[in-house]
N, C-alpha and C positions, 0 to 999 in steps of 0.2 A: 824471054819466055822459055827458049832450051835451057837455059840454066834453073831456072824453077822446075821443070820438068824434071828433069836429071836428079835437084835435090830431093823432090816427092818420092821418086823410083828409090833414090837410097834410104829415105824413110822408112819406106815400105818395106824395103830389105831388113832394114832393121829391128820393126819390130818383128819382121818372121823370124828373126833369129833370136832376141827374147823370148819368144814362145815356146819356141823349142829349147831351149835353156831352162826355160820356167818347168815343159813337160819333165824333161831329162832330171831337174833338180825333185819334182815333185815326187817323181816315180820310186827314185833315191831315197826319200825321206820316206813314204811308204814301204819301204823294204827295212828300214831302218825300226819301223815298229814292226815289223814281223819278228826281226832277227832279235830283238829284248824279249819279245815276246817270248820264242823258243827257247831262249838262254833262262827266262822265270821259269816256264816249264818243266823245263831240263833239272832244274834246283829244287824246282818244287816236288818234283819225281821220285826222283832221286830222296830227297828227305823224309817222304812217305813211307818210302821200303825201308827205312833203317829206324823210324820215328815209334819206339813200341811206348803204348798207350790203349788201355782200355780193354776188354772182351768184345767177342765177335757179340755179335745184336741178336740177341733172345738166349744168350749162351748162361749158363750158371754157375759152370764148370770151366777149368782150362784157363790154363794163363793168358798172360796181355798177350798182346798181337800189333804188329807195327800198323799205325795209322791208313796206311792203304789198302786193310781189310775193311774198314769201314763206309759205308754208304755215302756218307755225303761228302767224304776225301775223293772216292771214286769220281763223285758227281764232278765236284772240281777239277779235277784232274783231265774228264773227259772234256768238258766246257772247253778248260784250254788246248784241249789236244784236237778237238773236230774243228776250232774257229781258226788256228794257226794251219791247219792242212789246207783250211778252205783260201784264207791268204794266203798263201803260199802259190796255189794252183793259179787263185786269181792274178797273180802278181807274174807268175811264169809266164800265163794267157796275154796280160799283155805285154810284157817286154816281147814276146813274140811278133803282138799287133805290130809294135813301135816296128824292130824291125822291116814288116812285110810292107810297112809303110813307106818305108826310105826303098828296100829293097826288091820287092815283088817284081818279077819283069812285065806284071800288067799293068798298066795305066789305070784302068779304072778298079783293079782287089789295090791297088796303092793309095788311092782318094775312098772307097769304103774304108780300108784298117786308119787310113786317119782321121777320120769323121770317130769310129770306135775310140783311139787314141786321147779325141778330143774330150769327149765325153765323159770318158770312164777315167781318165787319169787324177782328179778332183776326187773321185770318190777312194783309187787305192789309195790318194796321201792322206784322205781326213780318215778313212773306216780303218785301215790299217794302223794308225796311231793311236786312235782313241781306242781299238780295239787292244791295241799295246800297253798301253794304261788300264785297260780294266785286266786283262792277262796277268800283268805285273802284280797289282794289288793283289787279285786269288791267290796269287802265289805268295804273298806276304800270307793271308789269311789261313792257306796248307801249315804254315810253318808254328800257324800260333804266335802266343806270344814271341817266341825264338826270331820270326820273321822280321820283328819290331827293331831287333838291334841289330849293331854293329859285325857281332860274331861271324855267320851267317853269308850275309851277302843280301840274301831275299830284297832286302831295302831300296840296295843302290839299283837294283833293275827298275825298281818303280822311280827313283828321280831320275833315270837315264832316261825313262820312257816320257817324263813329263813334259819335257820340250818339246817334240817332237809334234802334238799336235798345234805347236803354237809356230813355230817357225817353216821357210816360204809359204806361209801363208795358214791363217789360222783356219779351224775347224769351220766356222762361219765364212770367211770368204771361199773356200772351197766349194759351200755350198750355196754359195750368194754363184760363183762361176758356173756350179752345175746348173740350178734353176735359171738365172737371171741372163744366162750368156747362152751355155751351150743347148740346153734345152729351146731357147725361145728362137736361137738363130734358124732351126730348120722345122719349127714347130713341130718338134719329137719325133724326126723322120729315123733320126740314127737311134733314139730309144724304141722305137715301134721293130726297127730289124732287130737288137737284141731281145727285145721279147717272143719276138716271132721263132728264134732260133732255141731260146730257153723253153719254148713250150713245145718244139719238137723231142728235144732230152724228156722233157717231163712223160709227155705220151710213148715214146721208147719204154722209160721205165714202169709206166703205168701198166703196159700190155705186157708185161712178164709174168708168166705161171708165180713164180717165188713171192708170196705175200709182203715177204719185207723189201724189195727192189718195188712191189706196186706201191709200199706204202710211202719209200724215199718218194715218188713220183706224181701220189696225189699230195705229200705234202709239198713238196716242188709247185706242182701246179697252182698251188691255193699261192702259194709265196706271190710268183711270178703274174699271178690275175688282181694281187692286192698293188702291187708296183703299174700295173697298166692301167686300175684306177686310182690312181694316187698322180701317174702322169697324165691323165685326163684334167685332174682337177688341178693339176697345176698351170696345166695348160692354160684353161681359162681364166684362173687364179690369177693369174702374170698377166694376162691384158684387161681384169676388170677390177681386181684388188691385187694390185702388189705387193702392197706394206703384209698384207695375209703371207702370200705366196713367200715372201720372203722369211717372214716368220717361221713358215714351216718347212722350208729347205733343207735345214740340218736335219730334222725327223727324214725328209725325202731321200736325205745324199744315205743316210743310214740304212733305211731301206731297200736303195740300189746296193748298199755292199753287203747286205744278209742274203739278198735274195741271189748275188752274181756269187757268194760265195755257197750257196745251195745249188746250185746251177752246175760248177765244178764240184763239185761232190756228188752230185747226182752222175756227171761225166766218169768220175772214177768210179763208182760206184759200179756202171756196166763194164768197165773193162776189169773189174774187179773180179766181178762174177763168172766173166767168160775163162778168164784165167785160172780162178778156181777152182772151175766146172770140169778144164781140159787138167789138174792136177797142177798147175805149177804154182811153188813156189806158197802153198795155201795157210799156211799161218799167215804169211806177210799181208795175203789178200785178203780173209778172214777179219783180217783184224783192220784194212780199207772200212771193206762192209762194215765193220759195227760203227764204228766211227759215224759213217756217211750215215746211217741210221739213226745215229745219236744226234746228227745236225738238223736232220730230220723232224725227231720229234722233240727237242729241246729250244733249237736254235731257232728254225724259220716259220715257228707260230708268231714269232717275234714281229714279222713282219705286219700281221691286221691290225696288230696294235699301234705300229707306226702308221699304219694306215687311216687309224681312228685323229688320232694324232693332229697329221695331215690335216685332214677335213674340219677342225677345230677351227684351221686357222689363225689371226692372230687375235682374236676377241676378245681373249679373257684376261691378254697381256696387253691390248690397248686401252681396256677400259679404266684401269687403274691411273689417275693423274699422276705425273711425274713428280708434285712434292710429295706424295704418299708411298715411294719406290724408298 
């Protein structure tokens, strides 16, 4: 009986130390699409400034103009420039958790940052990947045709990026683990405190004189209200239709990383403002702000529509019989 005992204990040992193996690996490969992602960026950027093509838009007169005068390079450019700030942030936020998890001298901010840990570590490996892959491709698409071949480079960032959502664990298991594990084990106790904590940023920014810091904040707010009812309905979803719930996990793990990456942008966004306000430093911050504004009104409308999504469930994809797939 003591020796069954004794082996149970190091079972158990054992698989805490997979997990934390699986976090540590996860986290990893989430940073891994961040960093292809800056590296397209960086290329894509840079290509724009030197890429002359076309007259400035309503112009009749006056020669070409390198490609990054134009509107919808810009559009591009910003796309990947506010989604890579917002992972970035997210990604710092939680290597931090991880940290105060092991590290905190309190016992119980040590079991909060790891319940956060648990949670959110699934969504930076799957959003930060996938989002590495959509990154990569724009930055094929900046380059034009040029992007397509060898010359260049543009390419190799998009097959560097393409593993990455498929290894420790594919974009669906990570969301099979957000929905199907970590949300159900405390029936959304650890998502109800980050919501609770994203809707104080949101009302921060809300209550600001400066229209564009309210507008980062009600569109914050609308993000972060579509995520609390999308974990409502998941909630139920998971104990009365699963095969639903699971179906729409990946729309939900997406949603958790547009709205956590609106969340940290909305967070810079005020220490943006204060810094610019007191003089320092105010290109660099200026140019925070537009960003954060950009993620605003481009990026986190994104999220009702994951929301509609969500609520769909899995209907439209179960009704079709499997010889007709």
């Amino acid at each position: 009986m003591v020796g069954r005992l004794a082996f149970a204990g190091q079972e158990n040992k054992g698989l805490a130390h997979m997990f934390t193996m699986m976090n540590e690996a996860r986290q990893k490969v989430g940073i891994q699409g961040l960093a292809i992602a800056e590296g397209a960026y960086q290329q894509a950027r840079e290509y724009a400034k030197e890429r002359v093509q076309g007259r400035l838009a309503g112009s009749k007169s006056g020669g070409a103009v390198a490609i990054i005068h134009h509107p919808d390079v810009r559009r591009m450019l910003m796309a990947m420039k506010s989604q890579i700030e917002a992972m970035r942030a997210f990604a710092y936020v939680m290597a931090a958790d991880m940290d105060r998890a092991h590290r905190d001298p309190d016992a119980g901010e040590r079991t909060r940052r790891q319940a956060r840990v648990d949670l959110l570590i699934p969504v930076l490996k799957a959003w930060c990947t996938e989002l590495g892959v959509e990154i990569a491709s724009m930055g094929v698409q900046v380059h034009g045709g040029m992007g397509y071949i060898e010359e260049t480079g543009a390419c190799q960032f998009l097959r560097d990026a393409r593993i990455a959502p498929i290894y420790e664990g594919t974009t669906g298991i990570q969301a099979a683990d957000l929905a199907g594990r970590k949300l159900a084990s405390d029936q959304g106790a650890a998502m109800a405190e980050l919501v609770a904590e994203m809707r104080q940023v949101a009302l921060e920014l809300q209550g600001s004189t400066d229209t564009q810091m309210a507008s980062i904040g009600t569109a914050l707010a609308a993000g972060v209200q579509a995520l609390d009812d999308a974990t409502v309905w998941m909630l139920h979803a998971l104990s009365t239709q699963p095969d639903a719930a699971l179906a729409s996990s990946v729309d939900y793990l997406m949603l958790t990383g547009c709205v956590c990456g609106g969340w940290q942008m909305g967070r810079a966004a005020l220490v943006a403002s204060r810094k610019n306000a007191a003089g320092e430093d105010q290109d660099f911050h200026r140019t925070k702000l537009a960003t954060a504004l950009f993620y605003a009104d481009k990026i986190l409308p994104k999220a009702n529509a994951f929301l509609e999504t969500i609520r769909s469930g899995a209907s439209s994809g179960s009704n079709l019989p499997i010889e007709q797939f």
